[in-house]
VEXDREN-2710 file (C-alpha; in Angstrom, 1 decimal):
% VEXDREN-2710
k/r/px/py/pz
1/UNK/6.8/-49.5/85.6
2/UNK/5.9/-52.7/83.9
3/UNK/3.3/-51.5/81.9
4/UNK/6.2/-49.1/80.8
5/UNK/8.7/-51.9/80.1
6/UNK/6.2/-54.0/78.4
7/UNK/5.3/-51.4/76.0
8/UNK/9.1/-50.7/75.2
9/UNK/9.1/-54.7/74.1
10/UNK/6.2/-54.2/72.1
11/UNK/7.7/-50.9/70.4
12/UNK/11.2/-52.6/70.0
13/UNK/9.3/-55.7/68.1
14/UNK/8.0/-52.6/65.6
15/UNK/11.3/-51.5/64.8
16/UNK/12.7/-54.9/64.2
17/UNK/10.8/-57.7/63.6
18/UNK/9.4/-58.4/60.1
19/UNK/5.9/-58.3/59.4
20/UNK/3.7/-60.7/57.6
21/UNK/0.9/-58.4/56.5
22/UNK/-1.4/-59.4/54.4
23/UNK/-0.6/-58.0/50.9
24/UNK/-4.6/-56.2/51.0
25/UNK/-5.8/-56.1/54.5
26/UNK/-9.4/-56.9/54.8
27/UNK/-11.6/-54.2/55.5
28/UNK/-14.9/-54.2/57.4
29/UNK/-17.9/-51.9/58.0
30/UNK/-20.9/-51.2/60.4
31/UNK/-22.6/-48.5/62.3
32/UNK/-22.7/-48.2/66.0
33/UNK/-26.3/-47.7/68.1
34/UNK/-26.0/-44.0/67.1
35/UNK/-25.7/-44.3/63.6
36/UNK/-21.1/-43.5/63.2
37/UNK/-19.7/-45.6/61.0
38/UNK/-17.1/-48.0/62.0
39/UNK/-14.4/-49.7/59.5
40/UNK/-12.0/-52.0/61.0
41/UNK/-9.1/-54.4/60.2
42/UNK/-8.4/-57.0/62.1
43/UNK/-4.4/-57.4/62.6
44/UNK/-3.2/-59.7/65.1
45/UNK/0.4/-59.7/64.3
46/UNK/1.1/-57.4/67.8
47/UNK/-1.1/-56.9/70.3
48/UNK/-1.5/-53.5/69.7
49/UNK/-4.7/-51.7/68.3
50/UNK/-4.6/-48.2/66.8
51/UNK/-8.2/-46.5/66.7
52/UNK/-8.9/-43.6/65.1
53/UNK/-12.2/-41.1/65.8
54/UNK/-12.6/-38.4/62.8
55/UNK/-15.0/-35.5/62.6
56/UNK/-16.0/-33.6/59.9
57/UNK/-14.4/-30.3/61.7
58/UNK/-11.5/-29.0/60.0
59/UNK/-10.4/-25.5/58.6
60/UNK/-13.3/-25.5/56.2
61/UNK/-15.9/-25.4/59.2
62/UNK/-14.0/-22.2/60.7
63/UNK/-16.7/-19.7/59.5
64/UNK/-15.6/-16.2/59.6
65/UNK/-13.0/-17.2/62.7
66/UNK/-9.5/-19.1/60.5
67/UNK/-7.8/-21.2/63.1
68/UNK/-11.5/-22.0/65.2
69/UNK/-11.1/-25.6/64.3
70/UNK/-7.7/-26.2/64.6
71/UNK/-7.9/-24.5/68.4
72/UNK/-11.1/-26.7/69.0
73/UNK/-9.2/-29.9/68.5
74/UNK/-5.8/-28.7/70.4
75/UNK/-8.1/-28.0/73.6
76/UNK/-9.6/-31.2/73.3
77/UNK/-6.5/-32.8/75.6
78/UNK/-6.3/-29.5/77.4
79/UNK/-8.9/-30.5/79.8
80/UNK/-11.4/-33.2/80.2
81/UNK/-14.0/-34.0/83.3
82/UNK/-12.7/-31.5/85.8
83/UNK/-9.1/-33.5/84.6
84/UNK/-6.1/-30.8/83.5
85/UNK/-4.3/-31.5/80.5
86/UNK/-0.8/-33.0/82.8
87/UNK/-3.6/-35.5/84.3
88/UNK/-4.6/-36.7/81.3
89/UNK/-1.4/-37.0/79.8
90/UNK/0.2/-38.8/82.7
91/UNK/-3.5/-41.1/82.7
92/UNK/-2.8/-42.0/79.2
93/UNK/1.0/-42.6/79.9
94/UNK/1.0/-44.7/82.9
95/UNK/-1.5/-47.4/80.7
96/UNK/1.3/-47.1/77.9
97/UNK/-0.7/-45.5/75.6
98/UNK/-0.5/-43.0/73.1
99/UNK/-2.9/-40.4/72.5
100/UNK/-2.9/-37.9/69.6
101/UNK/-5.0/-35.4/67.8
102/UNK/-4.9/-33.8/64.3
103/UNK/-6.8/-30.7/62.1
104/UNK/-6.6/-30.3/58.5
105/UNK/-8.7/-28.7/56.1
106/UNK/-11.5/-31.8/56.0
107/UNK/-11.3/-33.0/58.9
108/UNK/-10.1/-33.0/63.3
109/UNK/-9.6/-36.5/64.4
110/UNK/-8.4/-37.8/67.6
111/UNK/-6.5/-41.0/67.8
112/UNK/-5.0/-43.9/69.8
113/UNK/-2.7/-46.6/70.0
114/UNK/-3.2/-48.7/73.2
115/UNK/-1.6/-52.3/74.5
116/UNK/-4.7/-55.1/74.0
117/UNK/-4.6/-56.3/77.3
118/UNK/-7.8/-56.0/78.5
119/UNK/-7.7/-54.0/81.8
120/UNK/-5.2/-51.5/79.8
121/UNK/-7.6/-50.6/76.8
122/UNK/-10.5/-50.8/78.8
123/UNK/-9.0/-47.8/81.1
124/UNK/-7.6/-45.8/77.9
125/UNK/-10.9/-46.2/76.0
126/UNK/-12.2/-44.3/78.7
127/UNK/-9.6/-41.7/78.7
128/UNK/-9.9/-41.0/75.1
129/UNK/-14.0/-41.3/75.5
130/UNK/-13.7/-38.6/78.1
131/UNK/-11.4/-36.3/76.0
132/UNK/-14.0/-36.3/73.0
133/UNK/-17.3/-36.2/75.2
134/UNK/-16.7/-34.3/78.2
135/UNK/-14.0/-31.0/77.7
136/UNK/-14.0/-28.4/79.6
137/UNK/-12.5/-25.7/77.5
138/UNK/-11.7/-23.8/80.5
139/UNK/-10.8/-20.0/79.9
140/UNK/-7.1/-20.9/81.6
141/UNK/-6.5/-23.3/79.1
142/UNK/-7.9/-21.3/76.3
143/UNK/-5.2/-18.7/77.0
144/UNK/-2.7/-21.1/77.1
145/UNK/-3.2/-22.4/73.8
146/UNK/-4.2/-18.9/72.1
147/UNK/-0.6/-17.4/73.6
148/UNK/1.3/-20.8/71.6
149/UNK/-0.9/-20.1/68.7
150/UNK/0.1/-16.8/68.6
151/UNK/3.7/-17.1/69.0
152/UNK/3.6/-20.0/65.9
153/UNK/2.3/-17.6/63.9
154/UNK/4.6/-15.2/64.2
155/UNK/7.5/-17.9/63.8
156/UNK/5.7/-18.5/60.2
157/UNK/5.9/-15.1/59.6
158/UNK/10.0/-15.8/59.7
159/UNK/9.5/-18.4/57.1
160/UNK/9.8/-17.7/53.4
161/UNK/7.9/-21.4/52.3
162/UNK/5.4/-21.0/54.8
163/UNK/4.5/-17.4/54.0
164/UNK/4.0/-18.5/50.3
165/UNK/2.2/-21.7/51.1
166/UNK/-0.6/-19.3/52.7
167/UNK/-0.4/-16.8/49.5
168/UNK/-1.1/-20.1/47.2
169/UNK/-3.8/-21.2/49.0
170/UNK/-5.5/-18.2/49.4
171/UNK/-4.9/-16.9/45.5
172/UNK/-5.9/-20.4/44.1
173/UNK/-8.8/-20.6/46.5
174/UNK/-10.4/-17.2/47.0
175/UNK/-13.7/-17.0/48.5
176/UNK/-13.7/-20.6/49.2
177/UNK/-12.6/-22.5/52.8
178/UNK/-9.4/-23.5/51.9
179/UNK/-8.1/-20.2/51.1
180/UNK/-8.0/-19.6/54.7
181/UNK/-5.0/-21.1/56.8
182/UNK/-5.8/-23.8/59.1
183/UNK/-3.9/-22.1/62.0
184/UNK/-5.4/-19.1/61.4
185/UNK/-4.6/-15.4/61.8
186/UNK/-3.3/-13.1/64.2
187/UNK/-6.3/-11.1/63.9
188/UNK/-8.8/-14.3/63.9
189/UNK/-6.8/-16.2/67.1
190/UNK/-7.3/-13.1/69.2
191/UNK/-11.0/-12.6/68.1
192/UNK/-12.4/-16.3/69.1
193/UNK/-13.7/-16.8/72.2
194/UNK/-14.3/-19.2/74.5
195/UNK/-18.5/-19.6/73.4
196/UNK/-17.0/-19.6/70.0
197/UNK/-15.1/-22.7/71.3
198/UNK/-17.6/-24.2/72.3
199/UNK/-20.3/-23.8/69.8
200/UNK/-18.6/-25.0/67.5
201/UNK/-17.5/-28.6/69.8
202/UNK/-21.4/-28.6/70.1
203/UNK/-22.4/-28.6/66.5
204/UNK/-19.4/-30.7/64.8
205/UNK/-18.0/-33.6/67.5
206/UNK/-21.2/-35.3/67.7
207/UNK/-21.8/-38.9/66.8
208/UNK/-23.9/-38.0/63.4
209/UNK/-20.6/-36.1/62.1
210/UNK/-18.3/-39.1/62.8
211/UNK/-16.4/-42.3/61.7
212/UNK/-14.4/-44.7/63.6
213/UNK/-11.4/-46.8/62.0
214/UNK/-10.0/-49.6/64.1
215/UNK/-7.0/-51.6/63.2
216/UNK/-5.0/-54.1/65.6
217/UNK/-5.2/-57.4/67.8
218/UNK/-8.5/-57.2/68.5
219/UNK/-11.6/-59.2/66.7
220/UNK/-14.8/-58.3/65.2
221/UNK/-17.1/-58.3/68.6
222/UNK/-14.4/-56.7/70.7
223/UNK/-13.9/-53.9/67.6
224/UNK/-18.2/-53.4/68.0
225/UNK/-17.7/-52.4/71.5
226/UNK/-15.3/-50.9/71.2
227/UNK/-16.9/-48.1/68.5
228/UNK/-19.9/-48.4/70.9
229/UNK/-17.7/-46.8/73.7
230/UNK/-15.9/-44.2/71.7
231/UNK/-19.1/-43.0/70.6
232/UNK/-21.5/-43.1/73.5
233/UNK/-20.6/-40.3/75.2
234/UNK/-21.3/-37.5/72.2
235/UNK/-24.6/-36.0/71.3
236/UNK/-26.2/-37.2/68.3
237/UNK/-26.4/-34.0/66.8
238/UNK/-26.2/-33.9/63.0
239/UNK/-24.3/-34.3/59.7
240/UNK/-22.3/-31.1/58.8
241/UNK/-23.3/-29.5/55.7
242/UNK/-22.4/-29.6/52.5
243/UNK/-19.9/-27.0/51.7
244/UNK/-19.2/-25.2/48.0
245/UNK/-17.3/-26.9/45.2
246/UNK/-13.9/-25.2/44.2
247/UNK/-13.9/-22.7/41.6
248/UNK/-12.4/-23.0/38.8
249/UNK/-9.5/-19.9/38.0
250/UNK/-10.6/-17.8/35.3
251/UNK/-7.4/-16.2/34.8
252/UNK/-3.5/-16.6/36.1
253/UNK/-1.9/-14.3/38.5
254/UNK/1.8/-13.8/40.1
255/UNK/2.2/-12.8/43.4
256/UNK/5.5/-11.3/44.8
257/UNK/6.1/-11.1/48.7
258/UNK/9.2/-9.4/49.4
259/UNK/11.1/-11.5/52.4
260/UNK/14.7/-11.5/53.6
261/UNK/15.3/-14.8/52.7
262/UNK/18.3/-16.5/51.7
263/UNK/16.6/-18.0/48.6
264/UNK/13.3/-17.2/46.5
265/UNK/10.5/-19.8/47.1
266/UNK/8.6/-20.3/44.5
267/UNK/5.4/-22.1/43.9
268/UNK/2.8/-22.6/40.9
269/UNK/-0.4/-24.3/40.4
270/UNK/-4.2/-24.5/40.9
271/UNK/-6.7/-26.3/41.9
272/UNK/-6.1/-30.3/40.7
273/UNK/-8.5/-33.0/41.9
274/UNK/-10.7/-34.3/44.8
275/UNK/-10.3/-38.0/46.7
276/UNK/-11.9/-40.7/44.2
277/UNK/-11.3/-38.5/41.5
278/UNK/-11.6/-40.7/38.0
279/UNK/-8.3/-39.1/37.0
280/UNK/-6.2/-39.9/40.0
281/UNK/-4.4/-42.8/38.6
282/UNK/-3.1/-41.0/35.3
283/UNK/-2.7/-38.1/37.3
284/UNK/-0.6/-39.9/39.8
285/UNK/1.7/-41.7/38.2
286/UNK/2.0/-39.1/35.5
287/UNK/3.5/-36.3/38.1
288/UNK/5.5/-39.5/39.8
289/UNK/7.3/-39.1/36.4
290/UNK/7.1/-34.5/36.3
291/UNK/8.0/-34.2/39.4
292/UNK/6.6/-36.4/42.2
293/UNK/9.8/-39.1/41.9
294/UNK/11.9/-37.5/43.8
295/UNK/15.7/-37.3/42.2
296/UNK/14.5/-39.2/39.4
297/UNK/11.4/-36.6/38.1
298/UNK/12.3/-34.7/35.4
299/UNK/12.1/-31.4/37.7
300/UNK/14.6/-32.8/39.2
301/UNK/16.7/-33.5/36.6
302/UNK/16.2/-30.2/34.8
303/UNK/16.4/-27.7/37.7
304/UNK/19.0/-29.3/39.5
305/UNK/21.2/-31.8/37.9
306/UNK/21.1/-29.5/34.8
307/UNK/21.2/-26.2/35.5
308/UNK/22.0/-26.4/39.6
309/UNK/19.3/-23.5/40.0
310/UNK/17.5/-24.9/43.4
311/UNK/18.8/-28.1/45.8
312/UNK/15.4/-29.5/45.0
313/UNK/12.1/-29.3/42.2
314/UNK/8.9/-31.1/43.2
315/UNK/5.3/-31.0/41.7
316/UNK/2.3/-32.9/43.4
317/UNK/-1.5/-33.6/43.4
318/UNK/-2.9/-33.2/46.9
319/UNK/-6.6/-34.7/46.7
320/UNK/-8.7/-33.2/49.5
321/UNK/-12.7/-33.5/49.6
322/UNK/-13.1/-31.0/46.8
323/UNK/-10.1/-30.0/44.0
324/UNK/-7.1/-30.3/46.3
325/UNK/-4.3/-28.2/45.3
326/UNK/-1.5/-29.2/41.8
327/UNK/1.3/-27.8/43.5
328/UNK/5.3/-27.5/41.5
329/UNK/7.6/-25.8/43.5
330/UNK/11.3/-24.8/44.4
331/UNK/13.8/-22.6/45.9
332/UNK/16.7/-20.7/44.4
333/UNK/18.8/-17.5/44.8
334/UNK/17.4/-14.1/44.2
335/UNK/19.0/-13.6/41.0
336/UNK/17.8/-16.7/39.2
337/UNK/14.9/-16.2/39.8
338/UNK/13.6/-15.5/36.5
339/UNK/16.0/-18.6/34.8
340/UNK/14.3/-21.0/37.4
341/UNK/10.8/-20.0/37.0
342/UNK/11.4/-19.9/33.3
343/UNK/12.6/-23.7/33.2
344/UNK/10.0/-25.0/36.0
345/UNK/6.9/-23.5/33.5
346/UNK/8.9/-25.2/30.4
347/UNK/8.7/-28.2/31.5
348/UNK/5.1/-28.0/33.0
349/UNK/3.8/-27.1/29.9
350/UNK/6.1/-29.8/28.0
351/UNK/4.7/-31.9/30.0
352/UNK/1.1/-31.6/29.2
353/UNK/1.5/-31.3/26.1
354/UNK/3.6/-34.6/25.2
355/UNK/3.5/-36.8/28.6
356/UNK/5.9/-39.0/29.7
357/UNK/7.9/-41.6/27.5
358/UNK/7.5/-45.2/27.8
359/UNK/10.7/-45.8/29.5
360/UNK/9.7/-43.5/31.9
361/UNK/6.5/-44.7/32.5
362/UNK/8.0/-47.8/33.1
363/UNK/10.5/-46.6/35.4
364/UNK/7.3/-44.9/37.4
365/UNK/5.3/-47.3/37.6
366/UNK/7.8/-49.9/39.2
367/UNK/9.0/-47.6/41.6
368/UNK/5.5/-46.9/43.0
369/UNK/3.9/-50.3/43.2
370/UNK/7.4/-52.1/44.5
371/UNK/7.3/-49.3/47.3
372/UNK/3.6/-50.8/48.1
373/UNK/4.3/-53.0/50.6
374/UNK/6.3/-51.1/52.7
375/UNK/3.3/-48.2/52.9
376/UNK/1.5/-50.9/54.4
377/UNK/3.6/-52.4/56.7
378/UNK/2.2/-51.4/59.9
379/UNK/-0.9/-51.2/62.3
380/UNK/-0.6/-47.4/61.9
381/UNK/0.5/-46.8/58.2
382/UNK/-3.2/-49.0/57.7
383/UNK/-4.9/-47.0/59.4
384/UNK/-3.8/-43.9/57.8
385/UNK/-5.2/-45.7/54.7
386/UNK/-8.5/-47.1/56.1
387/UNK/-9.3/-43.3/57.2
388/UNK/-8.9/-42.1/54.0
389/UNK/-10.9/-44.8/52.5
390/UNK/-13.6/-44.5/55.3
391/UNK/-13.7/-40.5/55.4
392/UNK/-13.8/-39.9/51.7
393/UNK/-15.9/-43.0/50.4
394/UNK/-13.0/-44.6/48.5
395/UNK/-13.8/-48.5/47.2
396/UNK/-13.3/-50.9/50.3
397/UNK/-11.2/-52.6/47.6
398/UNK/-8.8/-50.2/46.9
399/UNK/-5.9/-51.3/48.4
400/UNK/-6.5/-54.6/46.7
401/UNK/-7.0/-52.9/43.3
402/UNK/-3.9/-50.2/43.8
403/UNK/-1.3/-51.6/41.8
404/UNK/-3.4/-52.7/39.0
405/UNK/-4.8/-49.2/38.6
406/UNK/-0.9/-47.9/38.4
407/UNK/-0.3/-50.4/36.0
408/UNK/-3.2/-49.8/33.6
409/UNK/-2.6/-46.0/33.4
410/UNK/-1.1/-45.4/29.5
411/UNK/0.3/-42.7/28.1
412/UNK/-2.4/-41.6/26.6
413/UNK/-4.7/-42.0/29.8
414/UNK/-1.4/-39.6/31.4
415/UNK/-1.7/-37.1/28.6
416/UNK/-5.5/-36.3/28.2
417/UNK/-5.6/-36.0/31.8
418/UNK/-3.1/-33.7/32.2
419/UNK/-4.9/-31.8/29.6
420/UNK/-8.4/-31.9/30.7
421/UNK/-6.7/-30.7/34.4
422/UNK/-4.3/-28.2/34.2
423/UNK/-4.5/-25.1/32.0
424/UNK/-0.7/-23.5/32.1
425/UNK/-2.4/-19.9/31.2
426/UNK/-4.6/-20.0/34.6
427/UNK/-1.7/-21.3/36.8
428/UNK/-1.0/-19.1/39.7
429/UNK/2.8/-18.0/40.4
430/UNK/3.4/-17.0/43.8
431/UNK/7.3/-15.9/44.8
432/UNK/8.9/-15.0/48.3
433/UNK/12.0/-13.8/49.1
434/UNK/14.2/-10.5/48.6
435/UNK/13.4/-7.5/46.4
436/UNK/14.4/-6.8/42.8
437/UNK/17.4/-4.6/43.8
438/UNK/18.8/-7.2/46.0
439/UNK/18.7/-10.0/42.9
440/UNK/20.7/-7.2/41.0
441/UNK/23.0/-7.1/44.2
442/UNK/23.6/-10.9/43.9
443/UNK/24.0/-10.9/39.9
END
């Protein structure tokens, strides 16, 4: 119970106290005994720490099984050391800690935030070090999490955006990994097995295929042991391997799912650029201006405030290990369909072609760098960077060096880029929602 009321002091002095953060927290780096690289941040405003362990084990490790990665990680919690998953919950609970776990495409990480006193993190360390080094993956709790699985995908198949998220991804990406939807199939879920499981925990959460990030109230020497403990428990094992670069498109395609939507979703793009890409700057703050602003993009302005043919219009780079998606998108009745889609590509190609205007780039440019501070405002929102940095090999600099990179990007930088990167006759279209006779219907 105290540990409980303690924890609710520390949470209410998140919500309302300011912070002092430094404006470009400093970032260090080692390795641990087994070779897993460590950065930390020492933050001593609260004393909280927030620790993050990532594996190279997401969706683009799933082989010939989609969703193998993503069930790998969810099982993790599910059942540790002969402990059930409501024993390790309620372990991680009564020391007023928080544990949580994640799968994307690049990556499966396993996090957590933990009070600083020292009996407290001591205890969750090991609770966390037990989850990533000791699972049982029992057949009980593989069934479990197959039957949820299964009845999430069927949920997606009642959503419209969803359904053309996964058409995207798998037209723009093909035969590589990231065609393939993280959560998987209904086909794929029912296929894996429990050696499948396991094989695959074996071969990717060792300590060779890891990183640490560690940022809170806790100093250098006490951040060394505490990567050494993490880490001690998992095989050595080895690096994963490379995978294939993305593909460029050699042509564009439209696809049309027919869904009994309310509204069309609609979505064009292709692949855009990778993490520590040289164009990420231009290409940043030059969609801030197409379409990543918000109500102040001029998707915005044209779909909606225009022409009211969709509630919202969004475009956006998503950097990933290899060409992450460029992704514009909306949703609008059936029958103006054709109108939307007609003023969305207009623009696009507009775009490309001439850029943004100076008092636009202006406009861009101070709303992303006077939003700065907030994005790093917290133990966790520095985390999220210093894993980014860490995973992908980013500069240890480059939160320090973030604004001035926005502010050097030109006009000219914005439209050569944009140029070089997006070809408007290889874009793929992908529509969902109801069938031509019902947008005569609504006509």
């Amino acid at each position: 119970m105290a540990t409980s009321k303690l924890l609710k002091v520390v949470f209410s002095l998140l919500l309302f106290v300011s912070w002092t953060v430094q404006a470009s927290p400093k970032i260090e780096t080692w390795k641990t005994s087994k070779g897993t690289e460590v950065y930390y941040v020492h933050s001593p405003e609260l004393p909280m720490v927030d620790m993050e362990i990532v594996f190279d084990a997401g969706g683009s490790r799933n082989g010939e099984l989609p969703g193998l990665a993503a069930l790998t990680s969810g099982l993790l919690s599910m059942g540790a050391g002969g402990l059930d998953a409501d024993a390790i919950s309620n372990g991680f609970e009564s020391l007023g800690a928080v544990y949580g776990s994640d799968s994307g495409y690049d990556s499966a990480s396993v996090s957590l935030r933990s009070l600083t006193d020292e009996t407290l993190l001591s205890k969750a360390i090991e609770n966390i070090k037990l989850v990533i080094s000791k699972p049982d993956f029992t057949e009980e709790a593989l069934e479990r999490r197959r039957a949820r699985t299964l009845i999430g995908l069927k949920s997606k198949q009642q959503s419209a955006g969803a359904l053309a998220k996964d058409a995207f991804m798998s037209a723009v990406y093909q035969s590589h990994p990231y065609a393939s939807p993280n959560d998987g199939t209904e086909e794929s879920i029912k296929a894996i097995k429990r050696e499948d499981i396991v094989s695959f925990y074996k071969e990717y959460y060792v300590a060779s295929n890891a990183m640490v990030a560690i940022v809170g109230a806790v100093d250098r020497k006490q951040a060394e042991q505490i990567a050494e403990d993490l880490t001690s428990g998992l095989e050595q094992g080895k690096k994963a391997k490379p995978l294939e670069n993305v593909k460029d498109l050699e042509k564009a395609d439209t696809i049309i799912i027919e869904h009994p939507s309310a509204q069309t979703h609609i979505l064009v793009g292709q692949p855009g650029l990778k993490r520590g890409d040289p164009d990420y700057f231009p290409l940043y703050v030059g969609n801030h201006v197409l379409g990543g602003g918000g109500m102040v993009s001029r998707l915005f302005e044209e779909i909606r405030e225009k022409r009211g043919l969709s509630y919202s219009a969004y475009s956006y780079f998503s950097p990933m290990r290899f060409n992450g998606p460029f992704l514009a998108g909306l949703q609008t009745r059936s029958d103006q369909v054709d109108e939307a889609l007609s003023v969305l590509m207009e623009n696009i190609n507009k775009f490309i072609e001439s850029g943004p205007t100076e008092d636009e780039l202006t406009a861009s440019k101070k709303n992303i760098t006077g939003g700065y501070p907030l994005r790093i405002d917290s133990n966790s929102k520095i985390l999220g960077y210093v894993v980014v940095i860490a995973y992908y090999k980013l500069p240890l600099d480059y939160l320090d060096t973030f604004n001035a990179n926005v502010e050097a990007v030109s006009i000219d930088q914005i439209k050569d880029a944009f140029k070089r990167r997006l070809t408007p006759d290889k874009l793929i279209t992908v529509m969902v929602g109801s069938s031509e006779e019902d947008k005569k219907e609504g006509s």
